[in-house]
C-alpha positions as CSV (number, residue, x, y, z in Angstrom):
1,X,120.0,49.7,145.6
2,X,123.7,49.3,144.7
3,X,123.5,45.2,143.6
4,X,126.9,45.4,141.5
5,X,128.7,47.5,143.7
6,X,127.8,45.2,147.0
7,X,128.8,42.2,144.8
8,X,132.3,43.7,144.1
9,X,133.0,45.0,147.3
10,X,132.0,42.0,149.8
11,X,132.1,41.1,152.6
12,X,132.6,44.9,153.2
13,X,129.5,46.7,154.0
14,X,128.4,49.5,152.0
15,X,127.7,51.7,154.8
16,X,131.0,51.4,155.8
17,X,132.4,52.1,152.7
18,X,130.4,55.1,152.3
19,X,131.3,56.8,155.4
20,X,134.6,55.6,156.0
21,X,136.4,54.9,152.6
22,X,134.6,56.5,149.7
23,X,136.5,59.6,148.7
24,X,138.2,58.7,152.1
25,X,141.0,56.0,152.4
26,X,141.7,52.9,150.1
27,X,140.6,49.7,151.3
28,X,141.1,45.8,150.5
29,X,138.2,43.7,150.0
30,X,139.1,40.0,149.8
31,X,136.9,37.0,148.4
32,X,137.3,33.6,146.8
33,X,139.0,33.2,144.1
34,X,135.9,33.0,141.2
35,X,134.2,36.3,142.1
36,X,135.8,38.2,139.0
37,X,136.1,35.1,136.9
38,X,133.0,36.3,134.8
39,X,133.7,39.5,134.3
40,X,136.8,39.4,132.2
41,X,139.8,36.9,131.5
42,X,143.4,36.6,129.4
43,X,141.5,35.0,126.7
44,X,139.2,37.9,126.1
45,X,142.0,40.7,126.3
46,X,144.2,38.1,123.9
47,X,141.1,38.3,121.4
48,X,141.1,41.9,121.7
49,X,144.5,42.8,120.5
50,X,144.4,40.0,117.5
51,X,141.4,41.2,116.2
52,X,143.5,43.2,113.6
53,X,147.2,43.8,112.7
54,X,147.8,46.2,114.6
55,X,146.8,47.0,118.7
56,X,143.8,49.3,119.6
57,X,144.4,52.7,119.5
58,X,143.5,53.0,123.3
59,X,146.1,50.5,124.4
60,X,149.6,51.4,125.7
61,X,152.8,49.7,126.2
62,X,155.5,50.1,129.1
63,X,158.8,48.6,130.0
64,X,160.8,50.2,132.4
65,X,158.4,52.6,133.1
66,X,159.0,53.6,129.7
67,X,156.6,53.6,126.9
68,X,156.8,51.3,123.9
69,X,155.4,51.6,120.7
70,X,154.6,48.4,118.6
71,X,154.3,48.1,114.6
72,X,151.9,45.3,114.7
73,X,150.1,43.1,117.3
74,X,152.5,40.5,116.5
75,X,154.9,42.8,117.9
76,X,153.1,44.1,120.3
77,X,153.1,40.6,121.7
78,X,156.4,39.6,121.9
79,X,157.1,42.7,123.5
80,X,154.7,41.8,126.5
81,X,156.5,38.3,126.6
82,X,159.5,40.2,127.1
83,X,158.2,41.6,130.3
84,X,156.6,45.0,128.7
85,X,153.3,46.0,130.5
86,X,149.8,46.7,128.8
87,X,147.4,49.4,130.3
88,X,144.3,49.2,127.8
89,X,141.9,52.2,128.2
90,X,138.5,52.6,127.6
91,X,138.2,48.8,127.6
92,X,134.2,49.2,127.8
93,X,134.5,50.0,124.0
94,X,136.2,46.7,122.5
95,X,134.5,44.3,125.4
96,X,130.4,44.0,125.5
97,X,130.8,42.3,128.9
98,X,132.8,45.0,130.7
99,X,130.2,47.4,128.7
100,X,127.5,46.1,130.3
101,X,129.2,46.3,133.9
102,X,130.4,49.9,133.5
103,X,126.7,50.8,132.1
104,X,125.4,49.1,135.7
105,X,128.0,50.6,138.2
106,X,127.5,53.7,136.2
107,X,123.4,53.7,137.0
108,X,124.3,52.8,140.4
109,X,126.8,55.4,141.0
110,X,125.5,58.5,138.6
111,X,129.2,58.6,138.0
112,X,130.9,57.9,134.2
113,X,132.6,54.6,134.4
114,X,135.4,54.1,131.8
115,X,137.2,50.5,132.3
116,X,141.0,50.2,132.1
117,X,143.1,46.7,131.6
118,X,146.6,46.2,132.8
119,X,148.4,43.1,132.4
120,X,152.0,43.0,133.6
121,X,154.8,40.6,133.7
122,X,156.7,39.5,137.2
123,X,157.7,42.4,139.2
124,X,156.9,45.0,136.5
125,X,155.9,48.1,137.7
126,X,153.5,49.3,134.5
127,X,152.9,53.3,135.1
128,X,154.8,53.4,138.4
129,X,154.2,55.4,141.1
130,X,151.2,57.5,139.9
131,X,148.2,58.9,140.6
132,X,144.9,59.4,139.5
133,X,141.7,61.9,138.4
134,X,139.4,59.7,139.3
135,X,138.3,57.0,142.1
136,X,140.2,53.2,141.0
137,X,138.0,50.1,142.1
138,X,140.3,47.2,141.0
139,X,139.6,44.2,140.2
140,X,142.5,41.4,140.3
141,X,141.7,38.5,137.5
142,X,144.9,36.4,137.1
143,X,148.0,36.4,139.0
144,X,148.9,38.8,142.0
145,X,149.8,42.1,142.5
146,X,151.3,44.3,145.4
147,X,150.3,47.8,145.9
148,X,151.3,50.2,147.8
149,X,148.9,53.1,148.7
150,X,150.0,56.8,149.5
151,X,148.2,59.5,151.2
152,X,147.7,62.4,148.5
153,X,149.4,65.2,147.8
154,X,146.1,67.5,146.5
155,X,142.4,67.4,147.9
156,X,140.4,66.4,144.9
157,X,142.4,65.8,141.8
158,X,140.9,65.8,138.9
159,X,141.6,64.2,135.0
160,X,144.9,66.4,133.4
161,X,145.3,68.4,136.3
162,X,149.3,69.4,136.5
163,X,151.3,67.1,138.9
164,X,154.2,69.3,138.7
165,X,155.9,69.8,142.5
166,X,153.5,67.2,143.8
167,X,155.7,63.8,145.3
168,X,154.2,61.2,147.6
169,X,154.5,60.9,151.4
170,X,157.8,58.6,152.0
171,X,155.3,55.3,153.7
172,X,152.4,54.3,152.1
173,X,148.9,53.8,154.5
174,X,148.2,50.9,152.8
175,X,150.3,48.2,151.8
176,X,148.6,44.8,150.2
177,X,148.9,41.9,148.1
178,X,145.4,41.3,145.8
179,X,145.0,37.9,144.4
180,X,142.4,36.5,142.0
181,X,138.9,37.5,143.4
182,X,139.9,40.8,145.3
183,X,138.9,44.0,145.1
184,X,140.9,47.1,146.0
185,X,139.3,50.9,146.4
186,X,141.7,53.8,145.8
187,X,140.3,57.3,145.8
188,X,141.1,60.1,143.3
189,X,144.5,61.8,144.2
190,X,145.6,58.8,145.8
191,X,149.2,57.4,145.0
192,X,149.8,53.8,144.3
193,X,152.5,51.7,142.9
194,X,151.4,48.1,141.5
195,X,153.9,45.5,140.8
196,X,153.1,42.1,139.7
197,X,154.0,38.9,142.1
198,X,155.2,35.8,141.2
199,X,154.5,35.7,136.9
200,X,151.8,37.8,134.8
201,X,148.9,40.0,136.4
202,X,145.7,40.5,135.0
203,X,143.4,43.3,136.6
204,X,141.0,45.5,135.2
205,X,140.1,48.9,136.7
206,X,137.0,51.0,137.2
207,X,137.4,54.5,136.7
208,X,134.9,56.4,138.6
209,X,135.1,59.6,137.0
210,X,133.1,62.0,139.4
211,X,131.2,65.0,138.3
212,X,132.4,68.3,140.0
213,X,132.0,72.1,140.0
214,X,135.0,72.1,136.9
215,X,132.4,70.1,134.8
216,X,129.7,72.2,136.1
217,X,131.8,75.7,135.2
218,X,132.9,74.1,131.2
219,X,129.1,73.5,130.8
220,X,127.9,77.1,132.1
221,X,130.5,78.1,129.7
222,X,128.6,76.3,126.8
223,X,125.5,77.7,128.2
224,X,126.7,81.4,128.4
225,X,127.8,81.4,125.3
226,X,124.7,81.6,123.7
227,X,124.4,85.3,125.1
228,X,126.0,87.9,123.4
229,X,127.5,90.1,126.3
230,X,129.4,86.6,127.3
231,X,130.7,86.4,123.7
232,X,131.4,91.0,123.5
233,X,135.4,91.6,123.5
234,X,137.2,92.3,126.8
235,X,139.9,95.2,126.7
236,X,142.8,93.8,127.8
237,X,145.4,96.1,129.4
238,X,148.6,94.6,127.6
239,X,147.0,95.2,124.0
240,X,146.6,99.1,124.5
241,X,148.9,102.0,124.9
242,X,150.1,103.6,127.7
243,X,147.5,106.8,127.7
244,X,144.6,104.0,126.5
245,X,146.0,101.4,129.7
246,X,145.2,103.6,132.6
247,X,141.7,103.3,132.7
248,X,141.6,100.4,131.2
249,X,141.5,98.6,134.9
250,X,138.3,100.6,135.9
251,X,136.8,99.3,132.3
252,X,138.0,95.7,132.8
253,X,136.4,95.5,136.7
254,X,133.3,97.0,135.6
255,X,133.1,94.6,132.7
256,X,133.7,92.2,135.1
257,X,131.0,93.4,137.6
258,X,128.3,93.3,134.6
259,X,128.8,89.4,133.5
260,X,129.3,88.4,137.6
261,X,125.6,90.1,137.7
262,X,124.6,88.3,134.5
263,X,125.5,85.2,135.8
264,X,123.9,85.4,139.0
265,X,120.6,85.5,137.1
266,X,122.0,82.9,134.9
267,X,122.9,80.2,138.7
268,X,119.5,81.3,140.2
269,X,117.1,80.2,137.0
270,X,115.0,77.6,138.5
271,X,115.8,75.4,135.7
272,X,119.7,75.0,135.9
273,X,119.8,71.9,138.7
274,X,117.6,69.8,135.7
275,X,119.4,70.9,132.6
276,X,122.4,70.2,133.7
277,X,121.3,66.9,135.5
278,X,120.1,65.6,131.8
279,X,123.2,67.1,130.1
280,X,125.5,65.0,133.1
281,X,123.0,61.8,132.9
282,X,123.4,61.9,129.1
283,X,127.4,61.6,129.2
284,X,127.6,58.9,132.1
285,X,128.6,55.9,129.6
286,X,131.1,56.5,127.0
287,X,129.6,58.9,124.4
288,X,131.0,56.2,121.4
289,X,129.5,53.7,122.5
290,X,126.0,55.6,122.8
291,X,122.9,54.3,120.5
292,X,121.4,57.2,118.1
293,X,119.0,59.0,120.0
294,X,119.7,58.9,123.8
295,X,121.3,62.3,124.3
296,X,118.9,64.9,124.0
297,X,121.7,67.1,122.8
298,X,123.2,65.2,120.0
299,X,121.4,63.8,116.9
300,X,122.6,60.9,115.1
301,X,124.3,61.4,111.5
302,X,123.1,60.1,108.3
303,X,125.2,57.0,109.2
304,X,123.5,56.8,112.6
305,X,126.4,57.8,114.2
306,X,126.7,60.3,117.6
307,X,127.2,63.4,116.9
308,X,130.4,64.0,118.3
309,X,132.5,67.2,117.6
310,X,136.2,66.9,118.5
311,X,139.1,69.6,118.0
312,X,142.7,69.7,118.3
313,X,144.5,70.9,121.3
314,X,147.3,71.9,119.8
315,X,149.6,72.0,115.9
316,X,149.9,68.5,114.9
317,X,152.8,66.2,113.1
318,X,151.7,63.0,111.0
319,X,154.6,60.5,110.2
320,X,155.0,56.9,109.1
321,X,154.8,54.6,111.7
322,X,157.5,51.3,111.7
323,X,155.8,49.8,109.0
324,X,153.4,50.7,106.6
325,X,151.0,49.5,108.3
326,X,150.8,52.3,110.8
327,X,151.2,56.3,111.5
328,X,151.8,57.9,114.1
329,X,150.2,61.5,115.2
330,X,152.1,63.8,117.7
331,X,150.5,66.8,119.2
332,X,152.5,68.7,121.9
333,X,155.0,65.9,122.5
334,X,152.4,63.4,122.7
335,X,152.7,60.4,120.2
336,X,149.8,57.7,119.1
337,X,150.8,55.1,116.8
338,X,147.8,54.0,114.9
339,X,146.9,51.8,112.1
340,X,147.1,53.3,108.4
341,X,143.9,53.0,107.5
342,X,142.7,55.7,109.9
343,X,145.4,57.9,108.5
344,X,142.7,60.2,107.1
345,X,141.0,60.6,110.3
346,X,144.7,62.4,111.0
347,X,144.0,64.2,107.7
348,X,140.9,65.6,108.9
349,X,142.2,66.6,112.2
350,X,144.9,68.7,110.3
351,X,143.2,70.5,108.0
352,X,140.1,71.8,110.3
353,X,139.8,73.0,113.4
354,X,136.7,70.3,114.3
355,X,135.2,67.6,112.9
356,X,132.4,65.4,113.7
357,X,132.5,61.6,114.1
358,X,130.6,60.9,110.9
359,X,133.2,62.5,108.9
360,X,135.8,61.0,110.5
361,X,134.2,57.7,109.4
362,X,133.7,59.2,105.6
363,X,137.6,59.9,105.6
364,X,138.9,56.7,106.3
365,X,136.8,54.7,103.8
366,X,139.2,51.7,104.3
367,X,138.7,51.5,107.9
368,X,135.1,50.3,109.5
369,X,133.1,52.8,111.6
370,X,134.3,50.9,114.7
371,X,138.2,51.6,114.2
372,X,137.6,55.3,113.2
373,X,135.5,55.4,116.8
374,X,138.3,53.5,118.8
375,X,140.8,55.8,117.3
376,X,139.0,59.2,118.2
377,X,138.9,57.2,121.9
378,X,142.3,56.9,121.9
379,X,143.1,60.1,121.0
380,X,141.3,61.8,123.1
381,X,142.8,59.7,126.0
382,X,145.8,60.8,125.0
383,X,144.7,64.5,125.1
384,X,145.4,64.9,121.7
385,X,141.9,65.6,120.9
386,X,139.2,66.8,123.0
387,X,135.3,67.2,122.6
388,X,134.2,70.4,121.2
């Protein structure tokens, strides 16, 4: 029933990983050395970043803990020969092997599996102590790493929730040293601190990004939407005057009391547990990589395309990048540094409040439809843009 997940996890039974570590308690899982030599190497993450002047859009750069932003692969290279780290997300969409695994674990699991690469120099530390929105199943390829594994700070974190006031417990529970052929399982809300051992480390991470009652609440959003007392004006107190604000409070509860009733008709339609089944089903593997015609709720373009609407999350800046090869694109803070030839995907972005993936591609007639998608990927990991 779960083939790829037994193979990665072994000898560990999956019983006790189910009721002992999953969503539980990290846990080591060693094996000989070849049991993750087929699913990725150097060589294939090497032939990733020089398949064009300048790295993905999805791939970042850390020295120090501090983030790097390369002109050109060539640069880009150097820079992790210099002891800079590489964390490149969303790895599923440049590498049809780690596709095809995520697609499995993702069957196996009903959970969306998005696959992150991290090779690190000796005793870098990459991200540092961190933690994250979603279950980690790593795999180590080359080298050796040390990790350390902390108790949470939050029951159930979840992708871009705040971490502000939340530190680690002083002593890890877990403290262990993968080489080539382990596996390591870290829940969501876990902390860990990675370090490379003894030269460069290779590992590539499953993200198990778990479906929870937020996801469920941002789709009954969608769904309400399409009635029009959801979508009728609520009188807030702080836009009235004084004599209008005092029964305003009465109004606004008994507003209140009508859409909680609305919705309870709405959570008890015998139909919801399917829809939104389909709808979660539907949005498992990465929605770029998706062929025309597999999610009932988005029709492919004239270019067979996904439809894909994406917005802004907040004012953007477009500048030159180092060279003119690249630009870069900050939104709240945030900078991406992508090649030039998706600059009017940028454009786009600017000038209207959504756009779909197929114009994106019709902006950037100099880039193929394969950048413009690996450059909406990266910029929605870097929460610049989000799906509408």
């Amino acid at each position: 029933m779960f083939p790829v997940l037994s193979a990665i996890l072994a000898p560990l039974d999956l019983g006790v990983f189910f009721d002992e570590h999953f969503d539980r308690r990290a846990v080591k899982c060693q094996a000989g050395p070849s049991r993750h030599a087929d699913v990725f190497c150097l060589r294939r993450l090497e032939e990733i970043l020089e398949r064009a002047n300048t790295p993905p859009p999805t791939a970042r750069f850390y020295k120090e803990k501090e983030p790097l932003h390369p002109a050109d692969t060539a640069e880009a290279l150097r820079a992790i020969r210099d002891g800079a780290a590489l964390a490149l997300e969303y790895a599923e969409e440049l590498d049809e092997g780690l596709a095809r695994l995520a697609e499995r674990l993702s069957r196996e699991l009903d959970d969306r599996v998005r696959v992150y690469c991290h090779w690190t120099q000796k005793a870098s530390r990459g991200l540092g102590m961190h933690f994250d929105g979603h279950d980690v199943i790593a795999l180590q390829i080359e080298g050796r790493k040390h990790w350390r594994v902390f108790a949470p700070s939050c029951e159930h974190a979840i992708e871009r929730m705040s971490r502000t006031g939340l530190t680690p417990p002083a002593e890890p529970y877990l403290d262990v040293e993968l080489s080539p052929g382990d596996t390591l399982y870290i829940p969501r809300g876990h902390w860990h601190d990675p370090v490379a051992v003894d030269g460069h480390s290779l590992h590539v991470s499953l993200g198990l990004h778990a479906t929870t009652p937020v996801h469920l609440l941002k789709w009954l959003a969608e769904e309400c939407s399409r009635d029009a007392r959801f979508r009728a004006r609520l009188a807030m107190p702080q836009r009235l005057s004084r004599e209008e604000r005092l029964g305003t409070p009465r109004a606004f509860q008994e507003a209140l009391a009508s859409l909680g009733a609305r919705l309870a008709e709405v959570l008890t339609d015998d139909t919801l547990a399917d829809r939104f089944a389909a709808r979660h089903r539907s949005r498992m593997t990465s929605r770029l990589r998706q062929e025309p015609g597999t999610d009932p709720h988005e029709t492919p373009g004239r270019s067979g395309m996904p439809r894909l609407r994406v917005r802004l999350l907040s004012a953007p800046h477009i500048g030159r990048g180092n060279t003119d090869a690249t630009v870069t694109f900050t939104v709240a803070g945030r900078t991406l540094v992508l090649p030039a030839t998706v600059a009017g995907l940028l454009e786009l972005a600017c000038q209207h409040d959504s756009f779909e993936l197929e114009e994106a591609v019709k902006a950037c007639p100099d880039a193929s439809p394969t950048e413009v998608r690996l450059a909406v990927s990266g910029l929605i990991a870097a929460g610049l843009l989000a799906p509408d």
